[in-house]
C-alpha positions in Angstrom: -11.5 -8.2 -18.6 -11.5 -5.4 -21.1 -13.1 -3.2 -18.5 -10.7 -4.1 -15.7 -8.0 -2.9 -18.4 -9.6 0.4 -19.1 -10.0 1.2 -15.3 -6.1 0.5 -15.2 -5.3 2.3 -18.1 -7.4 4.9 -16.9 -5.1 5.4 -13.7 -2.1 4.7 -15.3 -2.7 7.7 -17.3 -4.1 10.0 -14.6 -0.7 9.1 -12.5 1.7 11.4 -15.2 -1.0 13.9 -14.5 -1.0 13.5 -10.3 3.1 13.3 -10.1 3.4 16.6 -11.6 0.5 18.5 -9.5 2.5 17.0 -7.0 5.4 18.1 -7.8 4.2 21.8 -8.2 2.7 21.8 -5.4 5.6 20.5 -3.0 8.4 23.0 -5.2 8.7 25.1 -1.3 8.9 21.8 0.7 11.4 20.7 2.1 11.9 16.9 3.0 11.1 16.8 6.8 7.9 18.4 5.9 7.2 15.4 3.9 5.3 14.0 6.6 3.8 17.2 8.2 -0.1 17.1 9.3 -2.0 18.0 6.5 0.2 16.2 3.8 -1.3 13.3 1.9 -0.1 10.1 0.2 -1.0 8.2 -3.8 0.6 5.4 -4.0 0.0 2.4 -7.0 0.6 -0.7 -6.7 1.5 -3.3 -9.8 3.1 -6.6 -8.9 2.3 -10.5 -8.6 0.6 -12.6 -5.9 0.5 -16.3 -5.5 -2.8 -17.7 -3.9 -4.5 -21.4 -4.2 -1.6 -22.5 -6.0 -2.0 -19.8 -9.0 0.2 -16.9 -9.6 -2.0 -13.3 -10.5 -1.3 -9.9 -11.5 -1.7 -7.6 -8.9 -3.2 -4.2 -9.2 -4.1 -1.7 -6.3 -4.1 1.8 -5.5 -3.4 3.2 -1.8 -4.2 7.0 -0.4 -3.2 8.3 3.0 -3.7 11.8 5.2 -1.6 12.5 8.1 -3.5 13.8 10.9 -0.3 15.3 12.5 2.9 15.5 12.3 4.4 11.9 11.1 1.1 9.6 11.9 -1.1 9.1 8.3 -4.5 7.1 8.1 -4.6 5.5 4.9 -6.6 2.9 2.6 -5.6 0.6 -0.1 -7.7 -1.6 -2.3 -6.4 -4.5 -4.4 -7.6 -6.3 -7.1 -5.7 -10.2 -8.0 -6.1 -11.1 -11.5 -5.5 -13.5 -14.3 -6.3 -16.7 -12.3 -9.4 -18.1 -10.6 -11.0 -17.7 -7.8 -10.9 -13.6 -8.5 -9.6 -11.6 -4.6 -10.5 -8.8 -3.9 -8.8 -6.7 -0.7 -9.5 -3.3 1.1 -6.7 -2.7 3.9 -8.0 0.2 6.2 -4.2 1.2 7.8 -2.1 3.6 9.9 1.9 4.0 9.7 4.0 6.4 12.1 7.3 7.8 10.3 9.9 8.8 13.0 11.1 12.0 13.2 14.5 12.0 13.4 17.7 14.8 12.1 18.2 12.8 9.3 16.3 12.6 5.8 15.9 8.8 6.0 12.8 7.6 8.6 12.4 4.9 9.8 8.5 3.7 10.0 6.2 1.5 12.1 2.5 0.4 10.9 -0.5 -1.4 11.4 -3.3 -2.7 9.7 -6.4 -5.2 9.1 -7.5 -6.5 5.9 -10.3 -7.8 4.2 -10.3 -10.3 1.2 -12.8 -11.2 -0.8 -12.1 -14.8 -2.4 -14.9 -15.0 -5.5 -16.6 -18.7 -4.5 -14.9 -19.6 -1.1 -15.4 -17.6 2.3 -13.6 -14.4 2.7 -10.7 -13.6 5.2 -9.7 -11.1 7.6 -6.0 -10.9 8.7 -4.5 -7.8 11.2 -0.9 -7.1 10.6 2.1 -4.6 10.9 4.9 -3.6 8.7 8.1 -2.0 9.4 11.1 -0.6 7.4 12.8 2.8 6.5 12.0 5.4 3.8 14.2 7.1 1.8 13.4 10.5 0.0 12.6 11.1 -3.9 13.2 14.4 -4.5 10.8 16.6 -2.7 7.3 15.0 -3.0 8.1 11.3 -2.9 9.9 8.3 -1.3 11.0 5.0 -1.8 10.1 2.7 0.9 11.7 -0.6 1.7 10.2 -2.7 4.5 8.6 -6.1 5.8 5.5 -6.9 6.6 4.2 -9.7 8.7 0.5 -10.7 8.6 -2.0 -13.0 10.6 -4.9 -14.9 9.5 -7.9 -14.1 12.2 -10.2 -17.4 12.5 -7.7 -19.4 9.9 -8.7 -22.8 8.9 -5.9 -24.4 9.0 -7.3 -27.5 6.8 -8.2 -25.6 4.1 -4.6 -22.7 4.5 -1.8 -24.3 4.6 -0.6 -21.5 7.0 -1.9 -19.0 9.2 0.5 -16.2 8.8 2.6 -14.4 6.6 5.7 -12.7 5.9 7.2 -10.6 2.9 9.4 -8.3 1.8 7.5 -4.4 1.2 8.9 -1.7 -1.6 7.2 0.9 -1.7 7.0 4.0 -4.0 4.8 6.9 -3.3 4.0 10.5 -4.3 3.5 12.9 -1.1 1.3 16.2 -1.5 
C-alpha cells in the first residue's frame, strides 16, 4: 500500500508542475487549435468503482496524441484499490472531436480494454463513448459524456451482466 501511495503522491505532485508547462506553452493558442495534429492530452483520473460486490478507489492516468486535425490515439491505465480481488486495466483508445464554428465539440470514441482481476480470469470489453467538451481556458477542457461498454466472451454465470453503461466527466490538460 505505502508504495501505491507514493506513486500517487508522486503524480499528484508532478500534475501542479505539468498544468503550468501547459499552460505556458499553449499562452498563443487559441481554442480551435486545441485539437490540432500535433497537440497532446494528460488527463488523471481519481474516483470510485464498484466490482464483485465491493466499492474501490480508483486511480488512473490517461495520455493521448492527435495524429491530425481532431482524431487523438490515446492510452489509459487504471488501478482499483482498497478492496479484494486487486484490477488492474490498460484501455488502448481513439476519440474524434468535431470541428465545428463553435468552441464547444462534440466527440465520438472507441476503445477496448483489458482488466486484470488479481485471482479470477481477466476480461476484455470493446466500447464507445460519446458527449461534448467544453473549453478550460486555453489548454484544457471539461468533458461530459457516456460511455457504453461490452463484455467480449462474458460468462454470464459468474457476471451478472454483460454490458455497461455510465456517465463520463472528464477533465484534461491539452499541450
Amino acid at each position: 500500500m505505502g508504495k501505491r501511495l507514493a506513486i500517487v503522491l508522486a503524480l499528484v505532485g508532478i500534475l501542479p508542475a505539468l498544468v503550468g508547462d501547459a499552460i505556458a506553452a499553449a499562452d498563443d493558442r487559441r481554442v480551435d487549435d486545441m485539437f490540432c495534429e500535433g497537440s497532446m492530452r494528460l488527463s488523471l483520473l481519481l474516483g470510485g468503482g464498484r466490482a464483485f460486490d465491493q466499492d474501490y478507489r480508483v486511480y488512473g492516468i490517461g495520455v493521448g496524441y492527435y495524429f491530425i486535425d481532431g482524431l487523438e490515439a490515446g492510452l489509459e491505465a487504471e488501478t482499483w484499490q482498497g478492496a479484494h480481488p486487486g484490477i488492474r486495466r490498460v484501455s488502448p483508445q481513439a476519440m474524434y472531436v468535431f470541428p465545428l464554428g463553435s468552441q464547444v465539440r462534440p466527440y465520438l470514441g472507441a476503445f477496448y480494454r483489458r482488466t486484470f482481476v488479481q485471482d479470477y480470469k481477466n476480461l476484455s470489453d470493446a466500447g464507445g463513448r460519446a458527449g461534448i467538451l467544453f473549453p478550460v481556458g486555453r489548454s484544457a477542457y471539461l468533458g461530459v459524456g457516456g460511455v457504453y461498454e461490452q463484455h467480449i466472451a462474458c460468462d454470464r454465470i459468474v457476471y451478472e451482466s454483460c454490458s455497461e453503461s455510465y456517465p463520463e466527466l472528464t477533465i484534461a490538460i491539452i499541450f
